[in-house]
C-alpha positions in Angstrom: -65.0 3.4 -11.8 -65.2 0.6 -13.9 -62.1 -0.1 -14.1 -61.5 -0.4 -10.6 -64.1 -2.8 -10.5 -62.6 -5.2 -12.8 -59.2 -4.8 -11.0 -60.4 -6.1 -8.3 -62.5 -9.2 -9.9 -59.4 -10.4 -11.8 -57.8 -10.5 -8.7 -60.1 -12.4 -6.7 -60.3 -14.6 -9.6 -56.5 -15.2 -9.7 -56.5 -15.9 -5.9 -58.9 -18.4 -6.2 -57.4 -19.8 -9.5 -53.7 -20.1 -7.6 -55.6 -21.8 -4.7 -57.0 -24.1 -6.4 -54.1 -25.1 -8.7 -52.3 -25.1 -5.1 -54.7 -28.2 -4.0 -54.2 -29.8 -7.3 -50.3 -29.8 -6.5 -50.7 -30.8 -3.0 -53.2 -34.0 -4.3 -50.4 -34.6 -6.6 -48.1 -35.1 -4.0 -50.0 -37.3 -2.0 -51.1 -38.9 -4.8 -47.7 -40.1 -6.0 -46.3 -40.3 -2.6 -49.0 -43.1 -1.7 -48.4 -45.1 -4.9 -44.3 -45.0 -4.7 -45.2 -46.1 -0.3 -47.7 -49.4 -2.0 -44.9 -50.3 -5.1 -41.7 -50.4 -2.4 -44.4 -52.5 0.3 -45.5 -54.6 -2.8 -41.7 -55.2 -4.2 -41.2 -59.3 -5.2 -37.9 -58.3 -5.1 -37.2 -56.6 -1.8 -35.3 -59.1 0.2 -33.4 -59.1 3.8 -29.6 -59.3 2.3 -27.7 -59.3 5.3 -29.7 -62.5 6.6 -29.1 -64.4 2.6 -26.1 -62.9 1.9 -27.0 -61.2 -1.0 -30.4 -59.2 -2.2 -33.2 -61.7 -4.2 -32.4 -60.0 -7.3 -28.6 -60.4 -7.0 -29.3 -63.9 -6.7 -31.8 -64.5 -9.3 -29.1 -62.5 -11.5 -26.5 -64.7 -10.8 -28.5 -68.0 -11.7 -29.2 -66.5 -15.3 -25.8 -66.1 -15.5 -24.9 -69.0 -15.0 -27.7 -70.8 -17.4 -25.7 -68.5 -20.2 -23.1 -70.9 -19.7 -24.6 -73.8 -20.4 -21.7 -75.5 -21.6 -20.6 -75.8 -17.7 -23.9 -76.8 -16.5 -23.9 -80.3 -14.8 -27.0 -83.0 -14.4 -27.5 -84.3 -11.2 -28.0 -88.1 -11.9 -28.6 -90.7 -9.5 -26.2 -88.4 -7.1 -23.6 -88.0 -9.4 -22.7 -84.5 -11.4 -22.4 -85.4 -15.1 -22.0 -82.2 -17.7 -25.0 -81.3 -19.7 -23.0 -81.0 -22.6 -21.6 -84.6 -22.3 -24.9 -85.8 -22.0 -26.4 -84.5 -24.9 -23.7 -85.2 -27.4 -23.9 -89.0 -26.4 -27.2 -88.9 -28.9 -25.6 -86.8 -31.6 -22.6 -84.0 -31.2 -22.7 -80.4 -31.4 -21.7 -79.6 -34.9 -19.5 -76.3 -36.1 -21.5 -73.2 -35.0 -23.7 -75.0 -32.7 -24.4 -73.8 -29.2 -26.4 -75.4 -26.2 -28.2 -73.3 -24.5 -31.0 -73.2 -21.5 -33.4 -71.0 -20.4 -35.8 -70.8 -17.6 -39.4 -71.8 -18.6 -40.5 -69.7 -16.0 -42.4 -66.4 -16.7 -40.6 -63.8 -14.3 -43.3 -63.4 -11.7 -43.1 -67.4 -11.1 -39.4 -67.0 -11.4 -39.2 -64.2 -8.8 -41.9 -66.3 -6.7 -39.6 -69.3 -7.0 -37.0 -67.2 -5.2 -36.8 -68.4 -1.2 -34.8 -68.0 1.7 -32.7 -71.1 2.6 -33.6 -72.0 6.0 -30.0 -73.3 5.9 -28.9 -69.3 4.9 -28.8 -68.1 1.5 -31.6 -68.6 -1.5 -33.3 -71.6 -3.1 -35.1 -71.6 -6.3 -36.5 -74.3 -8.6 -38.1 -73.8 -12.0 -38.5 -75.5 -15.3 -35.9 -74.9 -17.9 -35.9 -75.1 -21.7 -32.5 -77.2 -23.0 -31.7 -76.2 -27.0 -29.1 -76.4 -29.5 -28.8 -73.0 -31.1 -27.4 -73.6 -35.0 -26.4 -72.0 -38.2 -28.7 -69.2 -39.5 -30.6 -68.9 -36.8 -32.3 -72.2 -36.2 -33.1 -73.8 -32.4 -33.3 -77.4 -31.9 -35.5 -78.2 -28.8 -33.7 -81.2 -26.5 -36.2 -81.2 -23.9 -37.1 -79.8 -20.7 -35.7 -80.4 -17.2 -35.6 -78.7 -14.0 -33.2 -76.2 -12.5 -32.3 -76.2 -8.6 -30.5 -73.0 -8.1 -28.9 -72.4 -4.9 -26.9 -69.4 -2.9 -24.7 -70.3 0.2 -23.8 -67.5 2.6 -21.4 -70.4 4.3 -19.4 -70.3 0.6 -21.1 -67.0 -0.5 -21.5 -69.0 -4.1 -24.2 -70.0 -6.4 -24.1 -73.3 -8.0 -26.9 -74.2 -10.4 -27.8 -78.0 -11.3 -29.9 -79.6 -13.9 -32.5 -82.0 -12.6 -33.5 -84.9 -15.1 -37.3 -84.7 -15.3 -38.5 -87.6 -12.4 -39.8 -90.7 -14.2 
């Protein structure tokens, strides 16, 4: 008789352990199925792309690229493009192995934040940039700082991105 007793205690305590790990899953669920709901609600980066043309990030992507290339970068000046590269080897040229580069200044939530729609279509974004000359063996030669106007067209579906002297 005993053992029939304990058969049937094990099994209550199995259905009550399988009902409660049941909950746990179902919490789980909800659990992560609220969080994923307030990250896509809360995304910096989600963006109406049909009204800009292209997606925030897209655009934010292609203005990077395009700082990579700093060697085709131009100044705006008094309303006049002049390249960044000309401008800096006026006070002393590139040697051998050196490289200009810039970078944004920006941390990435200002950068992302710096990201608008164009009431014109397209994106804007402005931010503080970093100019250097990268050399041999590692070594980085600040030139200054400037600012960048970066700017996405859904008339020309193009980004163009322009240095901006810092104002006097």
């Amino acid at each position: 008789m005993s053992n029939a007793f304990s058969d049937r205690s094990g099994s209550r305590q199995g259905r009550a352990g399988r009902a409660v790990l049941w909950v746990a899953i179902l919490l789980s669920v909800a659990l992560l199925s609220f969080v994923v709901a307030m990250a896509v609600r809360n995304n910096p980066l989600a963006s109406d792309d049909t009204a800009n043309g292209i997606s925030k990030y897209r655009f934010l992507e292609e203005c990077k690229e395009q700082l990579e290339e700093a060697d085709t970068l131009n100044v705006s000046l008094q309303g006049q493009n002049v390249p960044l590269k000309s401008l800096i080897e006026q006070s002393s040229p590139l040697a051998a192995g050196e490289s200009l580069h810039v970078n944004v200044a920006a941390d990435s939530r200002d950068w992302v934040a710096a990201a608008q729609p164009n009431p014109e279509g397209g994106w804007l974004a402005a931010s503080p940039v970093l100019i250097s000359i990268h050399g041999k063996n590692a070594s980085v030669k600040p030139v200054g700082s400037a600012g960048l106007q970066c700017l996405y067209s859904t008339k020309d579906k193009k980004t163009t991105v322009q240095i901006v002297p810092p104002s006097q």
